[in-house]
TIVEXVEX-395018 format. One line per field, with one value per residue (C-alpha): residue in three letters; chain; x, y, z. Coordinates in Angstrom, 1 decimal. Layout:
REM TIVEXVEX-395018
residu <- ala | ...
chaine <- A | ...
c1 <- X | ...
c2 <- Y | ...
c3 <- Z | ...
//
This chain:
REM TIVEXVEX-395018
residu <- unk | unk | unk | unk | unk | unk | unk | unk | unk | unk | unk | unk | unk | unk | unk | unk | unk | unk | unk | unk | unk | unk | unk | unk | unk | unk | unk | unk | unk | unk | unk | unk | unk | unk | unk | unk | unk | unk | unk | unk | unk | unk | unk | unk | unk | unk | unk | unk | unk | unk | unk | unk | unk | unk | unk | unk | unk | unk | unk | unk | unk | unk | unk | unk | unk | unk | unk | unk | unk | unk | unk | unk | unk | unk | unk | unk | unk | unk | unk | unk | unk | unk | unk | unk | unk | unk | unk | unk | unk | unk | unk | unk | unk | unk | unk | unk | unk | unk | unk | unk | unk | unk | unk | unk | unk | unk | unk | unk | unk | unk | unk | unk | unk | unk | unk | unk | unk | unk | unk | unk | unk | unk | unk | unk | unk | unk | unk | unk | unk | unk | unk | unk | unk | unk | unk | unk | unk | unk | unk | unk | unk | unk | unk | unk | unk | unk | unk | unk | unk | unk | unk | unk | unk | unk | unk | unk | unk | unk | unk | unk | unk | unk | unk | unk | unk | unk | unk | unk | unk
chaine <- A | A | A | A | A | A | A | A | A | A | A | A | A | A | A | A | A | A | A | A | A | A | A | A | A | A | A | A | A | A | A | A | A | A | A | A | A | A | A | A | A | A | A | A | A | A | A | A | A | A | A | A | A | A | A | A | A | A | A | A | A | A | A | A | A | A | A | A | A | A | A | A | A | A | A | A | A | A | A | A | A | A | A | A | A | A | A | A | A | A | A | A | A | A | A | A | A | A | A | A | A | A | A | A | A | A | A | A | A | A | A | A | A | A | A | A | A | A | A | A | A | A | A | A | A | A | A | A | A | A | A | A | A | A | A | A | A | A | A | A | A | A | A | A | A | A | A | A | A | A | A | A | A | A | A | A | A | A | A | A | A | A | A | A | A | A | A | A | A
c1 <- 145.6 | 143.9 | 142.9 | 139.4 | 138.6 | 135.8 | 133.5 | 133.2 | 133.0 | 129.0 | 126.1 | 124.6 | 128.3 | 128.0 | 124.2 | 125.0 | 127.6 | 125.3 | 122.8 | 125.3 | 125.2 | 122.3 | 120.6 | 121.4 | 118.5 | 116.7 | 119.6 | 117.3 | 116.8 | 119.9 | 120.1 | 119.2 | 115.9 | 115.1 | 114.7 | 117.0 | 120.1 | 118.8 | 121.7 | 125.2 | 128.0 | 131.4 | 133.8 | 137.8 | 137.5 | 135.5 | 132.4 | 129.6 | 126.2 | 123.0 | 121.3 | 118.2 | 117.5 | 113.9 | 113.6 | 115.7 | 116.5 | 117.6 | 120.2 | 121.5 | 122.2 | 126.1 | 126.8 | 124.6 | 127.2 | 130.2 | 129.0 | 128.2 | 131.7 | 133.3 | 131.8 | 132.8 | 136.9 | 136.6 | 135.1 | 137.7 | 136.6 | 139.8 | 137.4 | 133.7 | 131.5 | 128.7 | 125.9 | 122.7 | 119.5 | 116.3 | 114.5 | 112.4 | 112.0 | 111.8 | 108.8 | 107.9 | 106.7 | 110.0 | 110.3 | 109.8 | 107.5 | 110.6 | 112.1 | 108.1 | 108.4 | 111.8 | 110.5 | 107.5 | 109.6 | 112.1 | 108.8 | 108.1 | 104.8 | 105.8 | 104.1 | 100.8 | 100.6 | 101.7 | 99.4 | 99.1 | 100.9 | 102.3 | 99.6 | 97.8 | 94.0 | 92.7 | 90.5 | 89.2 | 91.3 | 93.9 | 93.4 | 94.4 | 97.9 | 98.4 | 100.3 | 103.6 | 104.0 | 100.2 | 98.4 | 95.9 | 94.9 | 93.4 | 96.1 | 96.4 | 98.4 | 100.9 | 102.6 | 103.1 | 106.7 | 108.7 | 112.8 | 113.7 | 111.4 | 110.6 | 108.5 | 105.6 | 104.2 | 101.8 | 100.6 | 98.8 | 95.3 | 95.2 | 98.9 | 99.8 | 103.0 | 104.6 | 105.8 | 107.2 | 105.5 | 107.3 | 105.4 | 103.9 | 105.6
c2 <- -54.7 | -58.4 | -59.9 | -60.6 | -64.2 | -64.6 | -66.3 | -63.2 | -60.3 | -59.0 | -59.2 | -62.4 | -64.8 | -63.9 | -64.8 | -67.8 | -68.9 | -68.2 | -71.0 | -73.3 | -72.1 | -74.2 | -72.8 | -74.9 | -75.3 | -76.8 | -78.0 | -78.7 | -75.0 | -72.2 | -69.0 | -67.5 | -69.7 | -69.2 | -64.9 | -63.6 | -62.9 | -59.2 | -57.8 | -58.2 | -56.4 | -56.7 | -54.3 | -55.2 | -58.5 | -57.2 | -58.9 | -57.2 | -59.0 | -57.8 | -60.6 | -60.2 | -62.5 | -65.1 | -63.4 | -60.9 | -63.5 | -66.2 | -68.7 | -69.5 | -66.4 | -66.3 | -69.9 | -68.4 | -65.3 | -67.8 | -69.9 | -67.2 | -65.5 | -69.2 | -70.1 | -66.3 | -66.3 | -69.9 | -68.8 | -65.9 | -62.7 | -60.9 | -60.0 | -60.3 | -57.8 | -59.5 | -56.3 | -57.8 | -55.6 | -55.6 | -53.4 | -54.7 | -57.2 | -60.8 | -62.6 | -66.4 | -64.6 | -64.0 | -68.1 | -69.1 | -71.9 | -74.0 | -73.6 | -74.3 | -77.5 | -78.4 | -77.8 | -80.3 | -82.7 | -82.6 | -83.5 | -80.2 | -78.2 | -74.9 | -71.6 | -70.1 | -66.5 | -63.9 | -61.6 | -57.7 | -55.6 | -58.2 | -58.6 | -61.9 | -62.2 | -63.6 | -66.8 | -69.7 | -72.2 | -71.8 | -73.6 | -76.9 | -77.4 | -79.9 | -82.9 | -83.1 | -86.7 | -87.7 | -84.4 | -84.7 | -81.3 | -83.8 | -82.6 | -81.0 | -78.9 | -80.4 | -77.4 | -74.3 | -75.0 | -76.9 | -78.0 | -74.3 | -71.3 | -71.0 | -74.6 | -75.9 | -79.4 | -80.7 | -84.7 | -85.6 | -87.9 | -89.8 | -91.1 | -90.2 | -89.3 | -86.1 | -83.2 | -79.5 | -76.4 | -73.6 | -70.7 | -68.3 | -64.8
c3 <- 110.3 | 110.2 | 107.3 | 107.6 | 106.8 | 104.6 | 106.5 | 108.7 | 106.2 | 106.9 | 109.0 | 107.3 | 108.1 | 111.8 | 111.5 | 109.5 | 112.4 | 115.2 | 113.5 | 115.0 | 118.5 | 120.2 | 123.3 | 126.1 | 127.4 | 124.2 | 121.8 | 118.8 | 118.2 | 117.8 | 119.7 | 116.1 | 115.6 | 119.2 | 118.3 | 121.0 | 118.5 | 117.4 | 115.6 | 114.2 | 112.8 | 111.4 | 111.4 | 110.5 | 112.2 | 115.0 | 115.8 | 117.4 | 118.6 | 119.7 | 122.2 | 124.3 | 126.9 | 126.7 | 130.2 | 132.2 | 135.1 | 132.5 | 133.9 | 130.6 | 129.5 | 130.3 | 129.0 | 125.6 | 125.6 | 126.2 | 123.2 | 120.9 | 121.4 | 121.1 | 117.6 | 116.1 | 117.3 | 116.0 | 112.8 | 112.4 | 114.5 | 115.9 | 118.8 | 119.9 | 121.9 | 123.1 | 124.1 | 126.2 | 125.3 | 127.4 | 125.3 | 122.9 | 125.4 | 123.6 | 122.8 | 121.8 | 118.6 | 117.6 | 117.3 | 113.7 | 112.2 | 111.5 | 115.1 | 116.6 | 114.3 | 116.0 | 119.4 | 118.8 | 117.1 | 120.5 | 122.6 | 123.8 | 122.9 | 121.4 | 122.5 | 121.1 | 120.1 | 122.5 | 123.0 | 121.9 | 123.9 | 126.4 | 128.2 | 129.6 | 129.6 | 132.8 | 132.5 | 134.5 | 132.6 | 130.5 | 126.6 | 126.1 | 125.3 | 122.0 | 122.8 | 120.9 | 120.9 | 119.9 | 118.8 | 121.5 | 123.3 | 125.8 | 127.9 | 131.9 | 133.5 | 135.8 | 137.2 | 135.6 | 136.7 | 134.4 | 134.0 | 133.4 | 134.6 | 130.5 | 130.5 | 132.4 | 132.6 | 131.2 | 130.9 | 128.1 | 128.9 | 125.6 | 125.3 | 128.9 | 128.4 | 130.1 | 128.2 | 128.2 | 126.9 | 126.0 | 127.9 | 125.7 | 126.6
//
């Protein structure tokens, strides 16, 4: 039998580690902060985590499972099962006010509210996005295509600097 080290004895350690595993598509927030780790458990050295994907086509999603299951068997896991969910599906809600913070603070305007029922009221002109270098929300749409298929771009018409939002979903 393995001896459990005791950095991986419960469902708040494996938590605790995944802080430390960064999405690689935004490094200044971990998978954790970012809402897609949904679950953990530990069970003699075995680690088990939940994960559901920003979006079901997500590029990053493989180098995110490679990560997670890195930073547990370096922490002390005798194995890790990495299960992918699609069901709730994720949600920019599930991004915290510290992680939204961390996103602005990176340059990149983090998502408003999803809303109810994952749906997305139709309008002439989407709101103005705030700037997260000046605080303007004189800001445009660029293209509703950004780096990764989770961003669009925006420039903002006060400081006229470019940034990323992260699409509400």
């Amino acid at each position: 039998m393995n001896v459990v080290p005791h950095a991986l004895r419960s469902r708040d350690d494996v938590f605790a580690v995944l802080e430390t595993v960064k999405d690689p598509e935004v490094p200044v927030i971990s998978v954790v902060e970012l809402g897609i780790v949904r679950d953990a458990s530990v069970t003699d050295g075995r680690v088990h985590v939940v994960i559901t994907p920003t979006y079901s086509g997500c590029p990053a999603m493989r180098e995110i499972e490679d990560d997670v299951r890195a930073a547990l068997l370096a922490a002390g896991a005798s194995d890790v099962t990495v299960q992918l969910v699609f069901a709730p599906a994720w949600t920019t809600d599930w991004i915290g006010p510290d992680a939204r913070e961390k996103l602005r603070a990176y340059g990149i305007a983090p998502p408003g509210r999803a809303e109810s029922g994952g749906l997305i009221t139709l309008t002439r002109r989407r709101a103005p996005v705030t700037c997260p270098w000046c605080g303007s929300t004189d800001t445009r749409l660029q293209s509703e295509f950004g780096s990764t298929a989770c961003k669009a771009i925006h420039t903002c018409n006060a400081c006229r600097q470019p940034f990323d939002e992260f699409k509400a979903i």
